[in-house]
Phi, psi and omega in degrees: 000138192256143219298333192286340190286313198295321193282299175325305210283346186266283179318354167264349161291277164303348163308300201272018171247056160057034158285137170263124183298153173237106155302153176290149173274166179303133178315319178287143181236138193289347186282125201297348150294333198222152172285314194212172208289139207208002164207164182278333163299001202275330140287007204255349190352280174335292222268327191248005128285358175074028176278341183215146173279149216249150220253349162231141173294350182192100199260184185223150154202170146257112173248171179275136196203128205239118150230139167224053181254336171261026173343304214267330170315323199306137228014009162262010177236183192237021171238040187228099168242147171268350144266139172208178211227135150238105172279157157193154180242155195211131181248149184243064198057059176249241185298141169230225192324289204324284188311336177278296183297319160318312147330280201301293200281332165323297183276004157277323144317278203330150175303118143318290181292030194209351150131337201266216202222059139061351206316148184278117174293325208285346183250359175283127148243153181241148156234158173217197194255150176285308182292002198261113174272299205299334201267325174286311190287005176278288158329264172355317187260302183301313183262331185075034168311131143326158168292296168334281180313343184244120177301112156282129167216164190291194171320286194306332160280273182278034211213093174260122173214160175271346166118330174246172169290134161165242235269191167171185178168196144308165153238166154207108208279128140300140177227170177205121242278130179250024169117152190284302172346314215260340210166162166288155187277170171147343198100158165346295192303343178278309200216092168271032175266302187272351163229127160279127192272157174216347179183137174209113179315092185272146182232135173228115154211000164255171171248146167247145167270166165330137162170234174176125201107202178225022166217012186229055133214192224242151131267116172261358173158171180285125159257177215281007169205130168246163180225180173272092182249087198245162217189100171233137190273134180249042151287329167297298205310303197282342172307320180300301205260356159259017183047024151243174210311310137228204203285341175303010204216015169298162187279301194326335172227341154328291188283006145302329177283325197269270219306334194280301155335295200268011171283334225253002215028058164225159162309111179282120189111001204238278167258134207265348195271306180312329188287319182308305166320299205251031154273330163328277178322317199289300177290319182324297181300279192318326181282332171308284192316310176306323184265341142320320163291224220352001213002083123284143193239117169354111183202204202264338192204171176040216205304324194289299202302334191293279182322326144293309205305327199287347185280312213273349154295311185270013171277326160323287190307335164302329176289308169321300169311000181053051168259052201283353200284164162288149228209320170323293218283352167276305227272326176303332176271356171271345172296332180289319184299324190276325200267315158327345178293332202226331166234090195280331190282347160311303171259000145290348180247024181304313176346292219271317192306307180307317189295305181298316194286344188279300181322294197276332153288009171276334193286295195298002180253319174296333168292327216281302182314317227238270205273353157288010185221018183248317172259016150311313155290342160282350153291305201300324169311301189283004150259352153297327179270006198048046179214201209216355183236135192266137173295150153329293189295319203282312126353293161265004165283291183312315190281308181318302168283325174247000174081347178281140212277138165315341177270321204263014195245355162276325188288319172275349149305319169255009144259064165200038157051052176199113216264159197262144154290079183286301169326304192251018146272354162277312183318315211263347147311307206258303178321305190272356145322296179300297163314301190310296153319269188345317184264353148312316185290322176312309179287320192229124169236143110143007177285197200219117160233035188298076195299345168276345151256357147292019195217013163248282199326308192285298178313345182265319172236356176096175185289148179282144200295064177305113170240033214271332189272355191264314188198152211259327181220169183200147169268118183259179187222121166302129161272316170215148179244129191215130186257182183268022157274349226144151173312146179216160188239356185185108174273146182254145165349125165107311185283149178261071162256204175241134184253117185229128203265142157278009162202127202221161179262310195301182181243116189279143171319125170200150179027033174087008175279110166297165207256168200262179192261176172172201157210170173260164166200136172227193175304315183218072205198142163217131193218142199241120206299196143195324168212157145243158195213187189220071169276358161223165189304118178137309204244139184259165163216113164294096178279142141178193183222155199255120210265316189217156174064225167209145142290071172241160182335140174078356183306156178255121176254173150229123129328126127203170188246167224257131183286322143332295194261011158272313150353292186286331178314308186275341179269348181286313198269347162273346160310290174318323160301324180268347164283281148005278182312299159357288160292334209269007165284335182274300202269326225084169194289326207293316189307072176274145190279142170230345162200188157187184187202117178203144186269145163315123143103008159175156193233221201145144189195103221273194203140134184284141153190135170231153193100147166310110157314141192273190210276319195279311167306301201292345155313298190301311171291331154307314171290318138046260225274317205276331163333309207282293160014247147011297197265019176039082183283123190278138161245135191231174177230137173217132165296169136194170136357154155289303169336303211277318174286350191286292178328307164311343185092335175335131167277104169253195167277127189256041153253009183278141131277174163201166184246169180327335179244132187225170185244158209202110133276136200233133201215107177060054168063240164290001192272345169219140173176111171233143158311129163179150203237008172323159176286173169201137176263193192257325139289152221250336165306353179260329157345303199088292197166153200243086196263100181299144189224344180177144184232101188217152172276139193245004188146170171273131169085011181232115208269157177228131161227144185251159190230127152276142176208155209070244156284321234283300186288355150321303206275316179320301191293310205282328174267354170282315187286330170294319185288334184284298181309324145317242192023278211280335178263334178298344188235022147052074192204129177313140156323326161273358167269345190308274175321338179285286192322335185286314161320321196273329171278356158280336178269309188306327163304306199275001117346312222262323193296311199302319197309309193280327179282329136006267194299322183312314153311291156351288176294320178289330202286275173346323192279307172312318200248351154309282175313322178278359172279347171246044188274138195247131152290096164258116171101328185095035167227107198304112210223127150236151184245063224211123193275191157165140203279038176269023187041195207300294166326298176314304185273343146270005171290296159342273189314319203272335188255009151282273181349300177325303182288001198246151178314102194325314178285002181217124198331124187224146189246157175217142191217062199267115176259169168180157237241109178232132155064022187122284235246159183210115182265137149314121139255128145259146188235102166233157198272179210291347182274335148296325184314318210272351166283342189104031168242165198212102158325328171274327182283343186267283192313309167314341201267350187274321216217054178019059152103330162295153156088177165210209200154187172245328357340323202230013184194115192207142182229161182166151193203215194058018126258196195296138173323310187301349171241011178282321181289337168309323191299285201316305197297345171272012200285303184328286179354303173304316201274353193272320174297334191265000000 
């Protein structure tokens, strides 16, 4: 049975026993614990903690589920993927004990032909809570399971919690027995290779208290509603019912593995360290294409790094395999072929998903180049010294400078028998962590983001009265005042806190709109707005300072926001949708927005592309942008369905939530329509104009483009038309004459430039054959000596075309110094026939320079000492060499 048959047939199941099918959300999750969704409950979150009421008593779902903390596990157990498919069915104190396991052993029996998986009940084990007796005699009456087949086990197995207080409970897991082949007999507790887990039944009926562990906190009671949280993998699941071995070998990743296997010319099955690669490959690629549909994009930290580090794992291992070509966009398209059956939006967004993974292997092979040969040498040092360990620093020299991830930089230490300072490359880690926060701190002072007492405010007066789309002032109520000690009942002049209003005006930082200015004013209060923010759903929060008077709890204010700058705010963020609309008119449908940002008077807006845009393309989008402009394009707003904006074209983020009502801008109907909660103005003519301002790279494979718009673009254009008018009068030239004239006085430089290096040349050579024509025998070694004002460059060009000139059969030292800033630097040049006496250019110059410069033999440098002692150096070189 094929995995989409298998997905299908659970969701069609629980449809017709009164389930709401649910789709999966996108893997990044707004929730602020986790980077990406990592159980099929996490969306469900809200309704089975009782933070929101759940909108059906009984739900269904497939979600999509991303984990890598057991990363390195990944093809060497047959129970580790970092993507995997979680069904679950969920009661929200609807159905409990009974109805779940009944479900669950019904669609695990039942006839293929009768809608269920087939399973030989005679191979079914259960697990349970030791305490839980009612779930065993539930086995027991529903399936008719043995006492034997149902397993008691502890906390640590059968014991479900989140880790904090709230809901938690028993559990009860199915495994399922694959054959004497795989393990010993005995049940789970012996062997979970040969019993398999496939689905495991959470009962939430108690709440927990503070405490630590999954047996070091209080149960305080049954709660007032229980629920259903069940979770069956269905990789497991298709691992069962397509009989091999494991989940790498399912039709969803089997044919990723047979193409890698056969570009690579190996056998899957030959060799175990090669299966380990390419079960590697196989998960790698598919998780990639899934979080690449999701536009997650490669990058340095968070969501963006896990997805480098996983590409950049299965390009290695291809490499390993002795695969050097590029290698995504074929494996990816067979990931696609596979996957589409079941997320059909994989291959509508392939464009864009193949264009980003080409871009960053295109990166990783420049890097691999680049930092495979800084720490080939930095192994060979440290084993040249005797010793087994790679420094800390060296470590972050590599991840800092070169881009290499700290896992790649263990795994290829160590296959060179040599292990990493991981303690003091995280201290040098945690140090630029820390400098970073500081200087985040630096910039924004004096607010508060203590969400637990912002999360008593909101439970006390409710969420705030948001009117930022309606109106510019509101008579508001402090509710709370919170400084970073803490709560406050009175801010005095001059202090900066955060204020929560029970109704505001203002626009909280979102969806990439900075948040707006403004002020408060009261009877005997004037307070000056500085940021606003949503630190929790629900809730507005103020920073600000108090410019007169005091500010305390219960005060009566008036709100507003300053109209200048909501103004230039709505003309920034619908500039960004038109610019936006633009490219992708220009560009193609792939050119998808992956962030932006914009401020009263410029925006900014990131986008997949790879390569620079010529002059002529970033012209074409400016004209664009400024067309819809021009032809005064309506911009309107509509409620609707998720469903309803999708059908419709909408563009959304897929790193968004959205709730059952989503808002829809719409600039000229269909030619721009984005998901969006944004300022907005109402004709595209208020914009003013759309002044392109810079076009730059932001990463591989992710293009940045920047805008001024309104006066702002104005001012841009007017200063731009001012600089062309100098221009045009310094070099006493018509304004349509400029580009020539300028070409042409650019080639006469660079003429002028080739001419001078001519003579320099010219002149070193002359310079060059004067010294070796006065070369002093010290020693039977040949020696010159000579300063010259070319700097560093200037004196090894000197040094290496004298060493030339003087006779190849006989040891010759060349020693030229010279004088910048104070300080006077060394070159030495010696030919092949000093080396072959035992003299060494780098070791000479140290020995000229107490310990300083280094080189190679036969070329070597160093400076940083005073002018006033180069010549004493030179005039010491015989000495030096007779001694050496």
């Amino acid at each position: 049975m094929r995995t989409a048959e298998i997905r299908r047939r659970f969701l069609d199941f629980f449809a017709e026993r009164g389930h709401t099918v649910v789709p999966s959300a996108p893997l990044p999750t707004p929730d602020p614990t986790l980077l990406f969704v990592n159980a099929g409950m996490v969306p469900f979150k809200p309704y089975l903690t009782g933070e929101s009421a759940a909108p059906w008593p009984r739900a269904t779902s497939v979600q999509k589920c991303v984990r890598t903390l057991d990363i390195e596990e990944v093809g060497r157990t047959t129970r580790h993927g970092s993507f995997f498919q979680m069904n679950g069915n969920f009661s929200f104190g609807d159905y409990f004990k009974e109805e779940a396991i009944a479900f669950a052993w019904e669609l695990s029996v039942s006839a293929v032909a009768e809608g269920g998986y087939g399973l030989d009940p005679d191979r079914i084990w259960v697990t349970v809570h030791h305490t839980d007796d009612e779930s065993r005699a539930l086995w027991r009456r529903i399936a008719g399971l043995p006492d034997e087949r149902i397993v008691a086990r502890g906390d640590e197995d059968n014991f479900w919690s989140m880790g904090v207080p709230g809901p938690c409970g028993p559990c009860s897991e199915l495994y399922y027995d694959r054959g004497p082949a795989l393990g010993p007999e005995g049940g789970p507790a012996v062997d979970e290779d040969r019993y398999m887990e496939f689905w495991n039944l959470v009962f939430m009926q108690y709440e927990r208290g503070e405490g630590s562990g999954k047996s070091g906190y209080p149960i305080l009671g049954e709660l007032p509603r229980r629920n259903i949280d069940t979770g069956m993998g269905l990789e497991r699941m298709a691992t069962l019912l397509q009989g091999v071995d494991n989940l790498y070998e399912i039709d969803e990743t089997r044919p990723v593995l047979d193409r890698a296997a056969a570009l690579a010319g190996v056998r899957y099955g030959a060799d175990a360290e090669a299966d380990v690669r390419l079960r590697v490959i196989a998960d790698h690629v598919r998780t990639a294409l899934m979080l690449l549909s999701d536009d997650t994009s490669p990058g340095n930290e968070g969501r963006g790094y896990v997805l480098r580090r996983i590409l950049r794992r299965a390009v290695r291992s291809m490499r390993q395999l002795g695969y050097e070509k590029p290698v995504l966009p074929e494996l990816l398209s067979v990931a696609r072929d596979c996957m589409a059956p079941s997320y059909p939006e994989v291959a509508d967004a392939y464009a864009r998903i193949v264009d980003r993974a080409a871009g960053e292997e295109d990166a990783f092979r420049a890097t691999l180049r680049q930092g495979t040969t800084v720490l080939d040498t930095a192994v060979a040092e440290v084993k040249a010294g005797g010793g087994r360990r790679l420094p800390g620093a060296q470590a972050f020299l590599l991840h800092d400078t070169y881009g290499f991830p700290i896992d790649l930089t263990l795994e290829m230490a160590a296959e060179q028998g040599v292990e990493v300072d991981r303690e003091g490359f995280t201290a040098l880690m945690r140090r630029q962590r820390e400098r970073a926060r500081a200087d985040a701190r630096a910039r924004k002072t004096g607010g508060t983001t203590d969400t637990a007492v912002l999360r008593g405010v909101l439970d006390e007066h409710g969420p705030t009265d948001w009117r930022a789309w309606d109106t510019l002032t509101s008579r508001s109520r402090v509710l709370a005042l919170l400084t970073t000690s803490g709560p406050a009942t009175v801010a005095g002049e001059g202090e900066i806190v955060t204020a929560v209003l029970d109704r505001t005006p203002f626009y909280a930082e979102s969806g990439g709109q900075d948040s707006d200015a403004g002020h408060l004013s009261g009877a005997s209060v004037e307070a000056e707005v500085l940021d606003v923010q949503r630190p929790l759903p629900g809730l507005v929060a103020h920073q600000v300072r108090v410019t007169a008077g005091e500010l305390a709890v219960g005060d009566e204010v008036t709100a507003a926001v300053d109209p200048e700058w909501r103004l230039g705010a709505r003309q920034a963020h619908s500039g960004t949708h038109v610019l936006h609309a633009a490219l992708r008119q220009v560009l193609g449908p792939t050119a998808l927005q992956s962030g932006s940002y914009n401020r009263p008077g410029y925006l900014r807006l990131d986008f997949p592309w790879r390569g620079t845009l010529s002059s002529s393309v970033r012209s074409e989008i400016e004209e664009a942008a400024n067309q819809a402009l021009r032809r005064d394009l309506p911009v309107g707003v509509r409620w609707m369905t998720l469903p309803e904006a999708k059908d419709l074209g909408a563009l959304a983020l897929f790193n968004e939530t959205y709730g059952e009502k989503v808002r829809v801008v719409e600039i000229g109907g269909a030619w721009s329509r984005e998901l969006c909660g944004g300022t907005h103005v109402e004709h595209a003519s208020q914009i003013g104009v759309v002044a392109l301002t810079s076009e730059s790279s932001v990463g591989a494979g992710m293009r940045r483009m920047e805008a001024a718009v309104g006066v702002e673009g104005f001012g841009y254009l007017a200063r731009e038309r001012d600089l062309v008018a100098r221009i045009a009068e310094q070099i006493q030239a018509p304004r349509a004459e400029l580009p020539d004239r300028i070409a042409g006085l650019l080639e006469r430089l660079k003429s002028a430039d080739r001419e001078n290096q001519r003579l320099r040349q010219a002149a070193t050579r002359i310079r060059a054959a004067e010294l070796a024509g006065g070369a002093r025998d010290s020693g039977g070694v040949l020696v010159v000596t000579a300063t010259t004002d070319d700097g560093t460059d200037g004196a090894r060009t000197l040094a290496v075309t004298v060493r030339d000139l003087l006779p190849a059969e006989r040891p010759a030292v060349v020693v030229i110094g010279t004088a910048s800033g104070g300080r006077a630097n060394l070159v030495a040049a010696l030919n092949a026939s000093a080396e072959a006496s035992g003299l060494h250019a780098a070791r000479l110059v140290k020995r000229l320079l107490n310990g300083k410069g280094g080189g190679s033999a036969q070329l070597a440098q160093g400076g940083g000492m005073s002018v006033d002692r180069l010549q004493d150096v030179l005039e010491a070189v015989p000495t030096t060499l007779s001694e050496h």
